[in-house]
Backbone as a printed PyTorch tensor [residue, N CA C, xyz], in Angstrom:
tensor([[[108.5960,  91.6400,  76.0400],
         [108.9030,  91.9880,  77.4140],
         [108.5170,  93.4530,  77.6590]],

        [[107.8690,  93.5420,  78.2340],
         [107.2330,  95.2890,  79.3470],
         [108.2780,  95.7990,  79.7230]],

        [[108.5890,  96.9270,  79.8580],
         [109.6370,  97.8270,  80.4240],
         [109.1020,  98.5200,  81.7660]],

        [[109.7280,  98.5390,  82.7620],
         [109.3050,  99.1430,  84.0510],
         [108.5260, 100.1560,  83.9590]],

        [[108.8170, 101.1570,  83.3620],
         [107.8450, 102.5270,  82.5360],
         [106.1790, 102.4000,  82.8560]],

        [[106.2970, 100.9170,  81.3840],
         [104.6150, 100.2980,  81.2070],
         [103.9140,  99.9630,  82.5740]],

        [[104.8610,  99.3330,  83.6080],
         [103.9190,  98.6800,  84.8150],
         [104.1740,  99.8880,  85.7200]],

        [[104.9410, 100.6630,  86.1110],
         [104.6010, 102.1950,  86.2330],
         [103.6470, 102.9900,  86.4560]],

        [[103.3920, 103.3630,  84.9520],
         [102.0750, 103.7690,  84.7630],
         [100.5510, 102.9200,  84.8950]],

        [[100.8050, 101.7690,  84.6960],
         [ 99.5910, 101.1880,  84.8940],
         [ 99.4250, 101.3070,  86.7640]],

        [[100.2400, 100.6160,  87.5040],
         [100.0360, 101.2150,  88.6360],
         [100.0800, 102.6910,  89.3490]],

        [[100.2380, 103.4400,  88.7390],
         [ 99.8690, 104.8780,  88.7080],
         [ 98.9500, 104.7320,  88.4160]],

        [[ 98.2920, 104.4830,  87.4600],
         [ 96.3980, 104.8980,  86.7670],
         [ 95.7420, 103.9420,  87.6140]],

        [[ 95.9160, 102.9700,  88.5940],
         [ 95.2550, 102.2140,  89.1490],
         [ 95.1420, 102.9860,  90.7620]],

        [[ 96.0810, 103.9550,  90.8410],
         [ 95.7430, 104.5010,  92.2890],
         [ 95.5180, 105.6250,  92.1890]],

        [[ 95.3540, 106.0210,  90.8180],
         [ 95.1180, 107.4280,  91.1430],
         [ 93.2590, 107.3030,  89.9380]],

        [[ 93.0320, 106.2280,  89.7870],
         [ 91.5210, 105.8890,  89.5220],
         [ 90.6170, 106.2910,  90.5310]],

        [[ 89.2220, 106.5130,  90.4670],
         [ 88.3410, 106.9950,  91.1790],
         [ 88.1980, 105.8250,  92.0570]],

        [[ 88.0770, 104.9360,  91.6810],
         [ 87.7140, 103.5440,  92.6410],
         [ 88.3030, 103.8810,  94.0180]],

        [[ 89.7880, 103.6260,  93.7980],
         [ 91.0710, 103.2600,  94.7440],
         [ 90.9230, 104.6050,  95.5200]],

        [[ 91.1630, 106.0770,  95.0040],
         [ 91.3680, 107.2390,  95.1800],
         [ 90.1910, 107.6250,  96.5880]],

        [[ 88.7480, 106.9970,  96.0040],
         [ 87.3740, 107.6590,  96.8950],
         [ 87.4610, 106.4040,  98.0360]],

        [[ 87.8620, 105.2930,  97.9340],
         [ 88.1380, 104.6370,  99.1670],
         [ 89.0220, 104.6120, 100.2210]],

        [[ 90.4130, 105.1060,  99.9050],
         [ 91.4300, 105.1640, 100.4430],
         [ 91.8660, 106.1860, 100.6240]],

        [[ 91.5670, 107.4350, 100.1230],
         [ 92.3500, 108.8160, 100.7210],
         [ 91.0290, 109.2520, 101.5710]],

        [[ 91.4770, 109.8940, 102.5290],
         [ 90.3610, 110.6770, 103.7270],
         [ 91.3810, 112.0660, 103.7630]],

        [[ 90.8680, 113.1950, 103.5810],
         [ 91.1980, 114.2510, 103.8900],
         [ 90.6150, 114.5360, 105.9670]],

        [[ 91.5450, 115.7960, 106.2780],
         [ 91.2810, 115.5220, 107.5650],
         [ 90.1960, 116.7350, 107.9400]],

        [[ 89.4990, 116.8570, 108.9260],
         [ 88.5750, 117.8570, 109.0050],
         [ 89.5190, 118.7360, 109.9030]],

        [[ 88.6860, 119.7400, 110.1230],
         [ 89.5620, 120.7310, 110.7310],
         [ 89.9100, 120.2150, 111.9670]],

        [[ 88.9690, 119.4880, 112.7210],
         [ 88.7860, 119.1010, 114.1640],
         [ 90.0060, 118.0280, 113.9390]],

        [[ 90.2950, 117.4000, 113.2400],
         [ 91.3930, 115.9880, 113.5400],
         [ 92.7210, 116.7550, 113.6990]],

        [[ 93.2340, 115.7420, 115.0190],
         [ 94.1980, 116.5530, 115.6700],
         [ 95.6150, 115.8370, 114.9650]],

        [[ 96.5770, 116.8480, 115.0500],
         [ 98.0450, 116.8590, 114.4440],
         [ 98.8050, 115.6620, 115.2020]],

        [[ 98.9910, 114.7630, 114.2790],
         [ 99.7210, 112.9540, 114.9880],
         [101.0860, 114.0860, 115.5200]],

        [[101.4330, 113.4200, 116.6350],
         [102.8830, 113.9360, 117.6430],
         [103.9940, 113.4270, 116.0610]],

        [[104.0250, 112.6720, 115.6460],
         [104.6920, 112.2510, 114.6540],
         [105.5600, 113.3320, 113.9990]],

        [[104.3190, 114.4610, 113.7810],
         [104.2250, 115.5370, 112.9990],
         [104.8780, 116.7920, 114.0450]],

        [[104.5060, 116.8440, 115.0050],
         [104.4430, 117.6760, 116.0010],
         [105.4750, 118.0250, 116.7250]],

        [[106.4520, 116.7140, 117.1590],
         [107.2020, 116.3090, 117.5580],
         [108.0570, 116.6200, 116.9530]],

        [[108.4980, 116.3850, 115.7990],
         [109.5170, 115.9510, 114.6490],
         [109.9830, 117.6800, 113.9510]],

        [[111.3980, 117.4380, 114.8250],
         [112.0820, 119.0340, 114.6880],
         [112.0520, 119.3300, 113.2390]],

        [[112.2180, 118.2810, 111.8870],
         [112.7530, 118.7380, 111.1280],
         [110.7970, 119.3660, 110.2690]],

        [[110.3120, 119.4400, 111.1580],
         [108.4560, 119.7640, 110.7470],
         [108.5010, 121.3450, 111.5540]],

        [[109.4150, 122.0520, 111.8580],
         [109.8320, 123.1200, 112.8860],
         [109.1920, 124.6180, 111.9860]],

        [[109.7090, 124.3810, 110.9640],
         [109.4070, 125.6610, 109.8470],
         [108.4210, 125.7660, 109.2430]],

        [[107.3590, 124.9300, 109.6220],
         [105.7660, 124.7230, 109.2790],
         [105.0210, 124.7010, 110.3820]],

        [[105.3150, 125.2340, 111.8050],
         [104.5610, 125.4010, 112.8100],
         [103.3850, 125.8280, 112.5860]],

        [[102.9340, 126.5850, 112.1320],
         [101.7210, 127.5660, 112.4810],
         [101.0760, 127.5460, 110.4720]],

        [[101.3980, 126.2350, 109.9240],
         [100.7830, 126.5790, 108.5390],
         [ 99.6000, 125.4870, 108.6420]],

        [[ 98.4810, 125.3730, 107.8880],
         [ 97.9120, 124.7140, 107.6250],
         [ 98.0490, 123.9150, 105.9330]],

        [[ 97.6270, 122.7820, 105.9270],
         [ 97.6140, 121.9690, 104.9400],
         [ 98.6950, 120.4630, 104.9580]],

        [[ 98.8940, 120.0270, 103.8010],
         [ 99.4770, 118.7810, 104.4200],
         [100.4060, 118.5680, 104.7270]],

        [[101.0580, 119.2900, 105.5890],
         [102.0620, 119.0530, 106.6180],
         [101.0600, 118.7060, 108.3610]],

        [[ 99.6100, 119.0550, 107.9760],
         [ 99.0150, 118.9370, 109.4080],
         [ 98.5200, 117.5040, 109.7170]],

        [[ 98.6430, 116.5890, 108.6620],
         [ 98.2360, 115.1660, 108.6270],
         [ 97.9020, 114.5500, 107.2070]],

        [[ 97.5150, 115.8080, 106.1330],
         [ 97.1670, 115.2200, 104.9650],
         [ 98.2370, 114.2980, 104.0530]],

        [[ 98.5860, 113.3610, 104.7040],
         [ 99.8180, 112.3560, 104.0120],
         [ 99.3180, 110.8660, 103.7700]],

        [[ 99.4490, 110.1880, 103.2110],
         [ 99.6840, 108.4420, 103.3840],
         [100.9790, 108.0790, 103.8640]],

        [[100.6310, 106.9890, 104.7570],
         [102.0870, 106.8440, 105.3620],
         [102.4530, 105.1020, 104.2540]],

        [[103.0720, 105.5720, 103.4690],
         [103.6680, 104.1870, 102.5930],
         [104.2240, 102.8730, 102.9910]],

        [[104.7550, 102.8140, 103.7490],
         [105.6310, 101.5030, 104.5990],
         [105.9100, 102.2640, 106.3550]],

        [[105.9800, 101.2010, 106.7450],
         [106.5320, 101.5900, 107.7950],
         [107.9660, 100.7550, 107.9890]],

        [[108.8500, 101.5140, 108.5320],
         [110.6720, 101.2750, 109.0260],
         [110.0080,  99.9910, 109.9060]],

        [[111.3010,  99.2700, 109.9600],
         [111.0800,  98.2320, 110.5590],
         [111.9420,  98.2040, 111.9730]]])
């Protein structure tokens, strides 16, 4: 029997592989504009004026239902 650990890491090394990694992450250019998500969202208040990934560079994992 596998321990959670083992399938873990294997799905870790499977998304963070070049394959998965160069298809699915997009960094944003300077021009792509800040989702209201971000903008909006008081508790994003103390990162007004910074650049990097607080400006969009995220995956959004699930969405709330």
């Amino acid at each position: 029997m596998m321990h959670f650990s083992r399938y873990f890491k294997r799905v870790l090394l499977v998304l963070l592989g070049p394959s998965f990694y160069n298809s699915q992450v997009q960094f944003p250019m300077e021009i792509t504009p800040i989702s209201p998500a971000i903008t909006d969202d008081p508790r994003f208040r103390f990162f007004r004026d910074c650049i990097g990934a607080v400006d969009g560079t995220h995956i959004c994992a699930f969405t709330a239902p």
